[in-house]
Structures are given as C-alpha cells and as structure tokens.
BAKEKOL-333608 format. One line per 4 residues: number of its first residue (from 1); their letters; for each residue x, y, z of N, C-alpha, C. Coordinates in steps of 0.1 Angstrom, whole numbers, plus 5000, padded with zeros to 4 digits. Each point is the difference from the previous one (the first is absolute). Layout:
N
NUM	A	X:Y:Z:X:Y:Z:X:Y:Z ~ ... .
# end
This chain:
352
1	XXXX	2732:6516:9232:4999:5007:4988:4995:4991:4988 ~ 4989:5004:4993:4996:4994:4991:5006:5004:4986 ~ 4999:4990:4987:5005:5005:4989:4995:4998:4988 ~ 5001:5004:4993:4998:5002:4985:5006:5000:4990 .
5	XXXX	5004:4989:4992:5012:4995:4990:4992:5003:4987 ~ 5007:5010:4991:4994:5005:4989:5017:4998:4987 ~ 4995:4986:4995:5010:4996:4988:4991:5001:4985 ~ 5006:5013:4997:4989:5005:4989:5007:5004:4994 .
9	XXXX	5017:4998:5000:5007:5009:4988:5004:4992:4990 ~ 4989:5001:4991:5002:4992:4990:5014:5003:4989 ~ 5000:4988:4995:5011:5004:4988:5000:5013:4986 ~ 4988:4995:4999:4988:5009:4986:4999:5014:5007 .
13	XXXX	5004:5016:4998:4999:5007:5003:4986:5004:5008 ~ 4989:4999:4987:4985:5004:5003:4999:4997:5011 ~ 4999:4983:5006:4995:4995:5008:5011:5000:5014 ~ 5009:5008:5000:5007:5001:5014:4991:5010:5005 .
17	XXXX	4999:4994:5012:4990:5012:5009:5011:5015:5003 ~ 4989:5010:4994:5008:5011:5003:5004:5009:5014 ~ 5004:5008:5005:5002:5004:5012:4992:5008:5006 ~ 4986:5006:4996:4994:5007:5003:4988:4989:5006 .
21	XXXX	4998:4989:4994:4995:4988:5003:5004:4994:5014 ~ 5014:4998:5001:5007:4996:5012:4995:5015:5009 ~ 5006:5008:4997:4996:5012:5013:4982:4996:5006 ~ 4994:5002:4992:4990:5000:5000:4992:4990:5011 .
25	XXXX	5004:4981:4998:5003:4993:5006:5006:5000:5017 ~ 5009:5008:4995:5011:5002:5015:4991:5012:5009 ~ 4994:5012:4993:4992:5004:5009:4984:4996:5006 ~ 4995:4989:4990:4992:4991:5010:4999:4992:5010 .
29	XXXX	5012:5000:5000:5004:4990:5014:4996:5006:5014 ~ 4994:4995:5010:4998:5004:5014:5013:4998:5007 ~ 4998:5003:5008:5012:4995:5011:5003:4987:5003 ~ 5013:4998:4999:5000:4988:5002:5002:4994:4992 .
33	XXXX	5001:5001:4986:5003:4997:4988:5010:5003:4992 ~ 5010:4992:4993:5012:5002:4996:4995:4997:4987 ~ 5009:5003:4984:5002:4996:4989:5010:4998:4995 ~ 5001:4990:4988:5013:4996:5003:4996:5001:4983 .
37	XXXX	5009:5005:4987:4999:4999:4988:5012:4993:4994 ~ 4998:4991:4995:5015:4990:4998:5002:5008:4985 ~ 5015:5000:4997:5006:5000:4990:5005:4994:4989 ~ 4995:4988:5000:5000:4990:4993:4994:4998:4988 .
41	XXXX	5002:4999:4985:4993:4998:4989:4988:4993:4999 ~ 4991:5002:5004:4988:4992:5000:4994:4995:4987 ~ 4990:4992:4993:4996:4994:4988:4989:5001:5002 ~ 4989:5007:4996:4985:5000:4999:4995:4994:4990 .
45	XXXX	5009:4995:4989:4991:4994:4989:4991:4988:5001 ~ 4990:4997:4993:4994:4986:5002:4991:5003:5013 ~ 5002:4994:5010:4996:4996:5009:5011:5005:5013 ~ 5012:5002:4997:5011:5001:5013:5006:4989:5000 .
49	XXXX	5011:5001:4995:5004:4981:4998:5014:4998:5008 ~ 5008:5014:5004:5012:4997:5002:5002:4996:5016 ~ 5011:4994:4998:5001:4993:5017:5009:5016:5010 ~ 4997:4999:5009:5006:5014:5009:5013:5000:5002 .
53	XXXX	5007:5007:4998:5017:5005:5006:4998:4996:5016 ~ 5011:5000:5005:5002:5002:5015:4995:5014:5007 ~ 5003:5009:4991:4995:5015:5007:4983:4997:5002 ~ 4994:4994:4994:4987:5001:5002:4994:4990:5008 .
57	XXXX	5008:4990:4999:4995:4991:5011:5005:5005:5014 ~ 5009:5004:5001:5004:5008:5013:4993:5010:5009 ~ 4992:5006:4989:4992:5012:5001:4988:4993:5007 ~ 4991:4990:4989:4990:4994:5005:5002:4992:5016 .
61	XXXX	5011:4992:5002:4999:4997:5012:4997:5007:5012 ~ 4992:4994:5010:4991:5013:5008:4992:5012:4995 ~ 4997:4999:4986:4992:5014:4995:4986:4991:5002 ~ 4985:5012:4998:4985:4995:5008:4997:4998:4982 .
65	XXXX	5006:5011:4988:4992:5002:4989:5017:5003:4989 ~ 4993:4992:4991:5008:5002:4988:4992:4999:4986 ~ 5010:5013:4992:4997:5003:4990:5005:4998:4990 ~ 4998:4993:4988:5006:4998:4991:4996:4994:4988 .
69	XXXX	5007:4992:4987:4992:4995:4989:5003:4985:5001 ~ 4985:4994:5003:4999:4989:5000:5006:4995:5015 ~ 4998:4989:5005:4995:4992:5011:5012:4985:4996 ~ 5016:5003:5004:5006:4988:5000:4998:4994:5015 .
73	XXXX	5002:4989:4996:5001:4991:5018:5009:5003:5006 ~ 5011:5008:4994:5013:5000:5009:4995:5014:5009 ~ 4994:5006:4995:4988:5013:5006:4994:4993:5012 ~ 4990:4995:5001:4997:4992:5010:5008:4995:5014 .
77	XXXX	5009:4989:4993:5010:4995:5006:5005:5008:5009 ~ 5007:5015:4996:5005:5010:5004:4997:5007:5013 ~ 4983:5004:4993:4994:5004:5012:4989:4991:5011 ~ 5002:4987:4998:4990:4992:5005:4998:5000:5017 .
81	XXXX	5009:5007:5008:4990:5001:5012:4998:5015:5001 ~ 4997:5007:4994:4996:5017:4998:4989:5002:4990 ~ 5005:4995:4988:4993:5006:4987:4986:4999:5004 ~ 4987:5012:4992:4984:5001:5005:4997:5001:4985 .
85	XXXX	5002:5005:4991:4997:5009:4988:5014:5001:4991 ~ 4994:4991:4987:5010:4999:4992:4994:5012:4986 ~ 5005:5006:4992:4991:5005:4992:5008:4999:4987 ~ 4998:4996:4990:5007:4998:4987:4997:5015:4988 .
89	XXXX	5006:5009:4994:4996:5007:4990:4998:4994:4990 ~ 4999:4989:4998:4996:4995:4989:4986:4994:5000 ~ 4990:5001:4984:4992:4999:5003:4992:4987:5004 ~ 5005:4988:4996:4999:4987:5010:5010:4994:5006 .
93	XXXX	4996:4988:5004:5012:4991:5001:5005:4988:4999 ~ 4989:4996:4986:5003:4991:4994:5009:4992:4999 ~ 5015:5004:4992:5011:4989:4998:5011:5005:5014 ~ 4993:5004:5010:5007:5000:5015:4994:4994:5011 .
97	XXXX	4988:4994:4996:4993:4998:5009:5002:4984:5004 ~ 5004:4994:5013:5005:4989:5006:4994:4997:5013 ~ 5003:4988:5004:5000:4992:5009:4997:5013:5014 ~ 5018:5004:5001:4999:5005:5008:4989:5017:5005 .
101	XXXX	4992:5001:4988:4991:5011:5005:4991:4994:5003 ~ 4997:4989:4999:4986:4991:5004:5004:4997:5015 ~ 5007:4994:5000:5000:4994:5018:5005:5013:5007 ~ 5000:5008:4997:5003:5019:5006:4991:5004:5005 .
105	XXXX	4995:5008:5016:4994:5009:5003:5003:5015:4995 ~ 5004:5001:4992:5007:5013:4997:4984:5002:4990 ~ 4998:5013:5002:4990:5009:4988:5006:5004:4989 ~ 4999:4995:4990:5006:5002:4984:4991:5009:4990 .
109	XXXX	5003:5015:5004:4995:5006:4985:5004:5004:4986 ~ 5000:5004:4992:5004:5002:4985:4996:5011:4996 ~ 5003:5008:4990:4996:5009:4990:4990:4998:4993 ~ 4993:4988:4998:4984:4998:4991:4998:5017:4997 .
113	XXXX	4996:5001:4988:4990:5015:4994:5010:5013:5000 ~ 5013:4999:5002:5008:5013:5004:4999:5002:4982 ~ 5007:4989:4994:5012:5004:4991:4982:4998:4986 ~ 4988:5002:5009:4991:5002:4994:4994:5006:4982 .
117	XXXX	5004:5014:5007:4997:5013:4992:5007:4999:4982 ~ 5016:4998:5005:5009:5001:4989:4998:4987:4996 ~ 4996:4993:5003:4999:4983:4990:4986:5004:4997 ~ 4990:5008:5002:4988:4998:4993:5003:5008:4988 .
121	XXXX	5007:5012:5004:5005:5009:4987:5006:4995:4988 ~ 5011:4985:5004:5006:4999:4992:4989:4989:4990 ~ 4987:4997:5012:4995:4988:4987:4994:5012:4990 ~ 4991:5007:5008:4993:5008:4986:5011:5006:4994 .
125	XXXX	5012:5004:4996:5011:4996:4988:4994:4990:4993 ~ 5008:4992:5011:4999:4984:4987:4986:5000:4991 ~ 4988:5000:5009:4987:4997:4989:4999:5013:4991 ~ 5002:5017:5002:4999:5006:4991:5009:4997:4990 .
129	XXXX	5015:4993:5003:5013:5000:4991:4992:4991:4987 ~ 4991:4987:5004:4994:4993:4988:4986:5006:4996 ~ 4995:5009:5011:4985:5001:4998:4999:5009:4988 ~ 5011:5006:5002:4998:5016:4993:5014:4994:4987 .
133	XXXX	5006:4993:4997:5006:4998:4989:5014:5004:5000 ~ 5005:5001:5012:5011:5006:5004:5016:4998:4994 ~ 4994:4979:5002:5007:4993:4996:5006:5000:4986 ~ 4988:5003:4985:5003:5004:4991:5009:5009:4999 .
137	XXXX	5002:5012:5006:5002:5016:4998:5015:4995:5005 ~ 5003:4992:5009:5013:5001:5006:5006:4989:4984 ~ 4995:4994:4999:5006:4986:4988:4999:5010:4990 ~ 4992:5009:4997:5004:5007:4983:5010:5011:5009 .
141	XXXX	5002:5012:5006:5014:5004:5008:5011:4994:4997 ~ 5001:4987:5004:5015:4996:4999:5001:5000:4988 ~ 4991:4993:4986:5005:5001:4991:4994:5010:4992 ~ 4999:5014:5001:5001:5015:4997:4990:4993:4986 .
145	XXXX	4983:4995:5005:4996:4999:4994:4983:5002:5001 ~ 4996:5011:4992:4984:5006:5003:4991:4990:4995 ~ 4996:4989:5008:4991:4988:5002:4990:5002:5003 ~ 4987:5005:4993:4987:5002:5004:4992:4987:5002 .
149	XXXX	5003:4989:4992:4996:4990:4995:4991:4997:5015 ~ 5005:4991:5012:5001:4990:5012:4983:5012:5003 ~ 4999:5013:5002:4992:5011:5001:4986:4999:4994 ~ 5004:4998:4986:4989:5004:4988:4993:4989:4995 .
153	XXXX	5007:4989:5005:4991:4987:4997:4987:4994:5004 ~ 4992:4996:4994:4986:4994:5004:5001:4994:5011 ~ 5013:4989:5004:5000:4996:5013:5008:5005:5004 ~ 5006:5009:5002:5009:5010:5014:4997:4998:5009 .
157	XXXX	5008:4997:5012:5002:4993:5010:4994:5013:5009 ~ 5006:5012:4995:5000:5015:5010:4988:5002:5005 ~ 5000:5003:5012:4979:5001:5008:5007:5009:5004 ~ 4987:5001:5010:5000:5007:5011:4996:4991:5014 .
161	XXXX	5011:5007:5010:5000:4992:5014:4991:4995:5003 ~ 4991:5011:5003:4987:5007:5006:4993:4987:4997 ~ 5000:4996:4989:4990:4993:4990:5004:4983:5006 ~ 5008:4996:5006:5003:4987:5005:4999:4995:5013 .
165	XXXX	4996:4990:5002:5000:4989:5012:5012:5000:5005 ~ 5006:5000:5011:5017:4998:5006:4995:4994:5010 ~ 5007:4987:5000:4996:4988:5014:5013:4999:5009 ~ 5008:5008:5012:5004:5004:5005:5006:4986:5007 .
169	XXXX	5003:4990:5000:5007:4988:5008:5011:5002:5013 ~ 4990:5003:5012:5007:5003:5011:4995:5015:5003 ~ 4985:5001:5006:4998:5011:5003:5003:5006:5016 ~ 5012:4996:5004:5007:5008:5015:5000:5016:4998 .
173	XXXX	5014:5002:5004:5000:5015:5002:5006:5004:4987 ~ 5008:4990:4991:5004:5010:4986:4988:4997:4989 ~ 4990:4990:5004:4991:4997:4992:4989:5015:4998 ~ 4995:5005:5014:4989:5010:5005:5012:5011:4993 .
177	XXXX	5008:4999:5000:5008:5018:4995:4997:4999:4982 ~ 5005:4989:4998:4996:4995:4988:4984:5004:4989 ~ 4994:4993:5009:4983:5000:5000:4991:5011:5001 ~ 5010:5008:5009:4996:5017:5002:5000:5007:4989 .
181	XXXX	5011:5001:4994:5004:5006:4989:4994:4995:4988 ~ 4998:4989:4992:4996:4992:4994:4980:5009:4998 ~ 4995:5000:5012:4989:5001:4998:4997:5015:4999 ~ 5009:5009:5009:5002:5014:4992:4997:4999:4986 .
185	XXXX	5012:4993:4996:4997:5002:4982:4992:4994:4995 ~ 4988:4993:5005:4991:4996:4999:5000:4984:4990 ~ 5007:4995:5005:4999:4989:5002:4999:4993:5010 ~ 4989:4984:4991:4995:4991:5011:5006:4991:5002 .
189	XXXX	5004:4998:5011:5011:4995:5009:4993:4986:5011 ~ 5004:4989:5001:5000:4989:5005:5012:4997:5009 ~ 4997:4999:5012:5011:4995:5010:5000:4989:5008 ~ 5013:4992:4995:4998:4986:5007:5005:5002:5016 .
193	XXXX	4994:4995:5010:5006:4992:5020:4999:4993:4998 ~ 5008:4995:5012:5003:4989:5006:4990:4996:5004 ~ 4996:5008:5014:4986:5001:5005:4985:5006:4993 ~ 4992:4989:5009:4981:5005:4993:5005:5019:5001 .
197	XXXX	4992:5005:4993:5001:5016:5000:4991:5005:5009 ~ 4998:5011:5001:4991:5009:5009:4997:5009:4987 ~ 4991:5006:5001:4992:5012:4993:4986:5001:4995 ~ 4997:5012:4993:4985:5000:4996:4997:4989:4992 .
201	XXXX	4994:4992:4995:4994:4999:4989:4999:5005:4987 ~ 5009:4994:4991:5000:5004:4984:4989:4992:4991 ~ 5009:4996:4992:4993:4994:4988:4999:4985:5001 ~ 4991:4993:4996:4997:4986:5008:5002:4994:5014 .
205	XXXX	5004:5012:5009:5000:5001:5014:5010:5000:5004 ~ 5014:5004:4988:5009:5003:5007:5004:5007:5004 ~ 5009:5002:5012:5001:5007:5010:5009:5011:4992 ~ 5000:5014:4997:5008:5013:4999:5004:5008:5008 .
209	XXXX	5018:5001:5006:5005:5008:5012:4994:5019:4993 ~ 5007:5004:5008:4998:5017:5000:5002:5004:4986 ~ 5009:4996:4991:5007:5004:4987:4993:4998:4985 ~ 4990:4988:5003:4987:4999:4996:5008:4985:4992 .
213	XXXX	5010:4992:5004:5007:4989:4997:4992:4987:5003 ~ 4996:4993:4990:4994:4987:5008:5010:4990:5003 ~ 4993:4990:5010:5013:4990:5012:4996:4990:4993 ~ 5009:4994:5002:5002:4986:4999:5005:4990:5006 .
217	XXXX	4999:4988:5003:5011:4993:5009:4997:4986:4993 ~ 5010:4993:5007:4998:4984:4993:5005:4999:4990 ~ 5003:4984:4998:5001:4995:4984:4992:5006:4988 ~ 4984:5000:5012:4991:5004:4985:5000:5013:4999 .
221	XXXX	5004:5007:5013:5000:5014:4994:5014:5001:4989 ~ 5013:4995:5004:5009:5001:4989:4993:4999:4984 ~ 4993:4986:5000:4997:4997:4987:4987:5010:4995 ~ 4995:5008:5003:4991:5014:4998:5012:5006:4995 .
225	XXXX	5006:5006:5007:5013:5009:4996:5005:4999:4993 ~ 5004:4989:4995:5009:4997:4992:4991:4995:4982 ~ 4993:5002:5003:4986:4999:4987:4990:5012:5000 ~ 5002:5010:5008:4999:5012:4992:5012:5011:5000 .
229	XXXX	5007:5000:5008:5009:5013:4996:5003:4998:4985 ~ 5000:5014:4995:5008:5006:4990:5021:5000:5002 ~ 5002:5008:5015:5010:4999:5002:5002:4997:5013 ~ 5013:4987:5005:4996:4990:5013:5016:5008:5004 .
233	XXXX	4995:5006:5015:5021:5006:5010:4996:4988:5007 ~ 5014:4999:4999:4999:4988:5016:5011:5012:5009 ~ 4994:4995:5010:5006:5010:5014:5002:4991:5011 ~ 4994:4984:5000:5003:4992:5011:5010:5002:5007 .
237	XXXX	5003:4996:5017:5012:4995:5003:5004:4988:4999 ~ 5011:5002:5002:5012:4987:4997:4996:4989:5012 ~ 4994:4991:4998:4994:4987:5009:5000:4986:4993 ~ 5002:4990:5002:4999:4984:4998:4987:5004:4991 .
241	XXXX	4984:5004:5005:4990:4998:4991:4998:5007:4985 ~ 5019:5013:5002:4992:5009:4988:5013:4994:4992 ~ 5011:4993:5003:5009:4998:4990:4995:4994:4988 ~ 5006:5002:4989:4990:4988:4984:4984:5003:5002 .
245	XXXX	4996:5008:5004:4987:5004:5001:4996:5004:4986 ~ 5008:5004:4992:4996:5002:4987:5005:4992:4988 ~ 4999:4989:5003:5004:4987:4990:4996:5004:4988 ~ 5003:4986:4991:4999:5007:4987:4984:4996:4992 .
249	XXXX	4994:4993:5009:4982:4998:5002:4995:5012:5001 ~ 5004:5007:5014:4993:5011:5004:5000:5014:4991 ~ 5017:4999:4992:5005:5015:4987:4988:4996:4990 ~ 4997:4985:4994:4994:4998:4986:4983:5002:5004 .
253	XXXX	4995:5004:5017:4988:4997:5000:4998:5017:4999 ~ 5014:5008:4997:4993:5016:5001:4994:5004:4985 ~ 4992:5009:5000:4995:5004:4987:5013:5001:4990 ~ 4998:4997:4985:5012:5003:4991:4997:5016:5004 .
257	XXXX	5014:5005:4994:5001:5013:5003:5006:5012:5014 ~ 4994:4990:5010:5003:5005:5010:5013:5006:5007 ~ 5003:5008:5007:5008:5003:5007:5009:5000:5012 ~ 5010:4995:5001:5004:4994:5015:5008:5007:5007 .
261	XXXX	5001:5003:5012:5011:5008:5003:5004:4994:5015 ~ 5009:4995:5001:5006:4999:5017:5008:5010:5005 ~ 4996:5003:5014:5014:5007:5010:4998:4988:5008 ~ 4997:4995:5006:4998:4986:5009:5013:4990:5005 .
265	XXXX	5005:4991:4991:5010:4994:5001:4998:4993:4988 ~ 5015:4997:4994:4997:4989:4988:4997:4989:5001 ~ 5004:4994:5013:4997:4986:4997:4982:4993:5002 ~ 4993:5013:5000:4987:5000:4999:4994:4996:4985 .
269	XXXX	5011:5001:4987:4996:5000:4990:5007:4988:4994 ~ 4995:4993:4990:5008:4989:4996:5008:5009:4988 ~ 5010:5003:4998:5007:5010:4991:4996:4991:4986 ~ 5013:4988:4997:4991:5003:4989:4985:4997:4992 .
273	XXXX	4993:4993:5005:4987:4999:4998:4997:5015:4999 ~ 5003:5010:5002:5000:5014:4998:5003:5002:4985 ~ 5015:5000:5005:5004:5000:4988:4992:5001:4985 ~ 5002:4986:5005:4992:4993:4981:4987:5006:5004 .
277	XXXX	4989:5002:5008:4984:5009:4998:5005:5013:4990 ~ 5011:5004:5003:5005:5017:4999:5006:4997:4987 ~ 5005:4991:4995:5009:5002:4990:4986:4996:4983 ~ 4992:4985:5007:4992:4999:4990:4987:5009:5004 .
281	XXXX	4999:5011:5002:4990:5009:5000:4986:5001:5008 ~ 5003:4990:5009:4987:4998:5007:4997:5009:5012 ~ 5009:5005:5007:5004:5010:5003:5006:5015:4999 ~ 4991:5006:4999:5004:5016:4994:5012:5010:5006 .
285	XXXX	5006:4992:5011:5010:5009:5000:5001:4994:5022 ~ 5015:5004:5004:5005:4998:5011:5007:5009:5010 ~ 4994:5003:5010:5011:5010:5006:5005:4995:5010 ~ 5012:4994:5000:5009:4997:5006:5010:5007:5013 .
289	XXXX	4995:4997:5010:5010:5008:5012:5011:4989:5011 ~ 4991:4989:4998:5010:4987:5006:4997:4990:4993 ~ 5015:4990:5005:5002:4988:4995:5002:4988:5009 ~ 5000:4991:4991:5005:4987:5006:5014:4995:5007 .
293	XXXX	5008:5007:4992:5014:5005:5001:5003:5012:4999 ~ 5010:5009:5006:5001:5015:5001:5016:5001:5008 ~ 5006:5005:4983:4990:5007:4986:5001:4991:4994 ~ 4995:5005:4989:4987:4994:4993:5016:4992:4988 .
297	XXXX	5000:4985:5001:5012:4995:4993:5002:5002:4981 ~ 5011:5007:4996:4995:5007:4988:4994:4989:4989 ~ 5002:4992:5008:4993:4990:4986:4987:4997:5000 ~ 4992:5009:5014:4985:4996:4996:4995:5003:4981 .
301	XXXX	4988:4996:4999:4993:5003:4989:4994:5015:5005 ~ 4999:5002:5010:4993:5012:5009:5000:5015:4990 ~ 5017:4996:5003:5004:5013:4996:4998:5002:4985 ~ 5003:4989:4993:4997:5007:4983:4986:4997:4996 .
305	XXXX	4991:5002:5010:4986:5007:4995:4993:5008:4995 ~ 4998:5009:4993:4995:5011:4997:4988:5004:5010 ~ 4992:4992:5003:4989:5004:5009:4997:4997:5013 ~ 5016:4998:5006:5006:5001:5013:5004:5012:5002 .
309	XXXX	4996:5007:5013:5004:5010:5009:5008:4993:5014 ~ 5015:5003:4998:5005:4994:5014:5009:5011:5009 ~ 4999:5001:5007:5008:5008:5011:5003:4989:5012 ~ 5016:5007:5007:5003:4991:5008:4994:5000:5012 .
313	XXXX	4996:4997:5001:4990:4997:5016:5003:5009:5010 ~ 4994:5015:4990:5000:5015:5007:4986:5001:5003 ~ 4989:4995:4996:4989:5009:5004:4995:5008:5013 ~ 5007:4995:5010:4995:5006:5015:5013:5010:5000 .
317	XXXX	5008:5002:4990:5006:5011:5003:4996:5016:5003 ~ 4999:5009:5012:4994:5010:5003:5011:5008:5010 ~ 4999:5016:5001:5010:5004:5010:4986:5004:5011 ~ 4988:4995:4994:4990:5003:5012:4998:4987:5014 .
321	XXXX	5006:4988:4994:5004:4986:5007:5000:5005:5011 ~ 5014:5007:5002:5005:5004:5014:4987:5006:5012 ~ 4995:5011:4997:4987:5003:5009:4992:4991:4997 ~ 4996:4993:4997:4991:4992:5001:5001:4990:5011 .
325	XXXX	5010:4991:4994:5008:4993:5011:5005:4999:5011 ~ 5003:5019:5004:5002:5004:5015:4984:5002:5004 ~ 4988:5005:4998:4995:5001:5002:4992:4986:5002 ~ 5000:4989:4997:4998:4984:5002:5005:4999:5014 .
329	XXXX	5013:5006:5003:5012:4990:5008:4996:5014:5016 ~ 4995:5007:4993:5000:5006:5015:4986:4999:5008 ~ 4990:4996:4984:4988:5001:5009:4997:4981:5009 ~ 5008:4996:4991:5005:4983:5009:5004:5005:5014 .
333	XXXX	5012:5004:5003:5005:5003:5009:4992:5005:5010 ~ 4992:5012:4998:4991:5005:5010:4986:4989:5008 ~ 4999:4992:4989:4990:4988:4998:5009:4990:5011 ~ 5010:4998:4994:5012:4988:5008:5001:5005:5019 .
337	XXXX	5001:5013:4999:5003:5005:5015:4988:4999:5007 ~ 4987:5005:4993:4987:4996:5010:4994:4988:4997 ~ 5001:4991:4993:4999:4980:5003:4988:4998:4992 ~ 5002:5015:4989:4988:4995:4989:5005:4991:4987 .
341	XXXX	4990:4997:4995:5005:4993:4984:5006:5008:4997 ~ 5008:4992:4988:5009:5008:4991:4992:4999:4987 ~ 5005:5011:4993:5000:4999:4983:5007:4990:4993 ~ 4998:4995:4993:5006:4990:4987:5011:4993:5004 .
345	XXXX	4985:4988:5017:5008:4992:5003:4999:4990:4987 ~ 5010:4990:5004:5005:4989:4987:4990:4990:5005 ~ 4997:4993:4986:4988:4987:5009:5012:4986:4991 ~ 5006:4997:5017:5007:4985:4995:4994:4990:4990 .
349	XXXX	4988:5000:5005:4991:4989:4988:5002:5003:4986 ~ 4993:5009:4997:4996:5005:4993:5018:5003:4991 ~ 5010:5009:5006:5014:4999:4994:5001:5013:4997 ~ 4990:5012:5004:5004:5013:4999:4995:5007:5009 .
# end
C-alpha cells in the first residue's frame, strides 16, 4: 500500500486546507493508495519553519509522498527509506532549505506562482495608493480635513500609472502576474531573471515575453532597472544572492521620487536606509507587505510615516489559493505516477 501524507492544517484559518480539497485528493488516488491527513496545527508562514509533532512523523514513516509547509529534516529523516516527492505549499524554500535536501534523492516541489494573482492585485493597490494620491485623502480623513493642496500643486506628485516605467525585481511566477496586469494598464514594465531571457526582440534588442515586458538579467540588467523605473516591486525569492540586495547604494541610485513596494521578503531590503530615502523625500512613497522582523517592532520609524503603506504580510492572501494549489498538487501526482517531470521542481542551487 502506498501513501500520501497531507499536513496542511494550518493554524491561520484561510490557509487550512479545506475538505472538499482533501475529498477531492482522496478521490484521485488509484488503487493502492492510502491518505493519511494529520491533525496537527501546521505553520505555513515564511517559508514552513515549524519542527513536526510525533503524529506526523509517524504518518511520514513508510509514506512514498508528503504534503505540507515547508521541508524540515526531521521530514526526511522520517521518511528516508520510502519518501519520492516532498511538496511544500509554500512558495519557496528559502529559510527551510538545508543540508539535508541536498544530499536527498527525494524530488522537492513548491508553490512558486500559486499565491501569484492576489499579490499582483495587492501591488497595483500599493502603486495606485501613491500613484493616484490616495495617501493624501486617507492623511486629510483622519484629520476630518478637505486638503486639496498635495493635488493642486505645480509639483503634485499624483500621475497616472499608465504613464510610468515599473522595474519588477524578480520576474518568476508572481513577477509575470504582476507584469500582466501592469501592462493592461498600460504601463511599461521591465522585468529582472535570474537567467539570459528568451523572447522577441524589443528595444535595443531586448528580449520582450508575451505581455510585451522587457527582460533583463544580470548585475547590468539590475542596474538598467533600477535607473529607469518610475516604480521598482521586488518579488524575488528568499536566497543567500537576494538577501541585502537592496542596500542603501542601490535605494539612493533610484530616481528621487520613486516608488517601492515589496511582497518578497524583508530582509531583501536594508530597512533603514529606507527609512531615511522615505522620510527625507527622495522617495515618493512605500508599500510595505514584509519585514525584516515580523511584526513589524513598534518602534520602527516605518510605521510613523505618512508615505508608508504597510500591511502585515497578507498579500497572497486569496480563498482562490486553495484550487489553485490542488490543481498544482494533482497535476504533479499524475506526472509523479507516469515518471514525468514535475512542476515547480525546487533548484537546490539556485535556493528555490
């Protein structure tokens, strides 16, 4: 009898897998196949950080595939003469990722591009929140005060989207959801890889995917990006090459004015070298979705900014997650049973 260990009940209501999910699951199984759904509070935040109860190591022992958030070693350990196919719902696996998945034959995939959709929605928020003067309207609100001024002035900050450069930092799967949308509203959009790009031919020969986004890669492609956006998302994953990636060199080399927004990870950003861009005006405004620390400690400068936007590191919040994610996990499965590739295997090198 083969098995299937699915520890997905998270603590955070949204993110407990629901039971139509599990049915769903349980009737793709062939013969021969057992599932086993542990009951155990699971933690999806971050990356998957928490170490396993006994119920789930128990479960894993002798199971072929396990499901759950993030990739502990004691996971491994557990199932190490069985386990084939580890798969994490989270979307990398950055601050889980160890020793023991490297010396593993085990196949490790992730959620890359699920939690896509709703983190592209929540950046166009953030850049309409400064684009469009949002920020103003909510600061005269609280103090029950009709402030045309920030609006009517010769240099008003207020544009239009449409009308700006957005250099997208980390064009994967939440970057392209990102970029999609972005150029609907007709803006022109820059997307940094890892890797050389593929595509037509744009403008001085750079390459443009389907969305009409030009690519980038490299140092020198960063430093393009970062010297013309209007407004710069980072969307990288969490890896050794992208931590401090945005020092406080890289914040002073963006245009004054500009706009920054992370869902990514904080420790991509040097906070306060932020800070102080955001406070002496060099930067037009911040949308904040993660941090360095979380939550956010009340004594940052963060929070008493006026032209900070911060939410707690909701943006991939969606009740559409769920089908998405079964749909990832079953079309693996069918892939896993006839001895083809999988989807959104993990590249150890690389760290996601």
């Amino acid at each position: 009898m083969h098995r299937i260990v699915v520890d997905l009940n998270d603590r955070r209501p949204i993110w407990a897998i629901p039971d139509w999910a599990v049915r769903e699951l349980e009737e793709a199984l062939p013969q021969g196949w057992t599932l086993i759904q542990t009951k155990a509070l699971a933690d999806g935040s971050g990356d998957g950080r928490r170490s396993p109860v006994p119920e789930v190591l128990e479960a894993v022992a002798g199971a072929q595939i396990y499901v759950g958030f993030g990739v502990p070693p004691e996971i491994l350990e557990a199932g190490a003469d069985t386990l084939e196919w580890v798969h994490t719902g989270t979307a990398g696996v950055g601050s889980s990722l160890h020793d023991a998945m490297r010396a593993s034959n085990v196949l490790f995939t992730n959620s890359a591009g699920i939690h896509g959709p709703p983190m592209a929605e929540t950046v166009l928020g953030m850049l309409l929140h400064f684009y469009r003067g949002l920020d103003f309207a909510v600061a005269g609100q609280a103090e029950a005060h009709w402030n045309t001024g920030p609006y009517l002035s010769a240099d008003t900050p207020v544009a239009e989207l449409s009308s700006a450069t957005v250099g997208i930092l980390g064009y994967g799967g939440v970057g392209r959801e990102i970029g999609k949308r972005l150029r609907a509203l007709g803006s022109r959009v820059l997307g940094l890889k890892r890797r050389p790009p593929e595509g037509a031919g744009g403008e001085g020969g750079t390459p443009v995917d389907d969305y009409g986004v030009h690519l980038l890669h490299g140092e020198e492609g960063l430093q393009k990006l970062l010297a013309a956006s209007d407004a710069l998302v980072i969307s990288v994953p969490d890896t050794p090459a992208t931590r401090g990636l945005m020092d406080r060199s890289r914040i002073r080399s963006l245009r004054p004015g500009t706009i920054l927004v992370n869902v990514a990870r904080g420790n991509v950003v040097d906070e306060d070298a932020l800070a102080q861009a955001l406070a002496d005006g060099h930067l037009r405004g911040a949308g904040l979705d993660v941090f360095q620390r979380e939550p956010l400690p009340e004594d940052s400068p963060l929070w008493r900014l006026s032209n900070v936007l911060i939410t707690p590191h909701v943006s991939g919040v969606s009740r559409g997650f769920w089908r998405r994610e079964l749909d990832l996990v079953l079309e693996n499965f069918r892939r896993y049973r006839e001895g083809r590739s999988l989807l959104n295997e993990v590249d150890l090198e690389a760290g996601y």
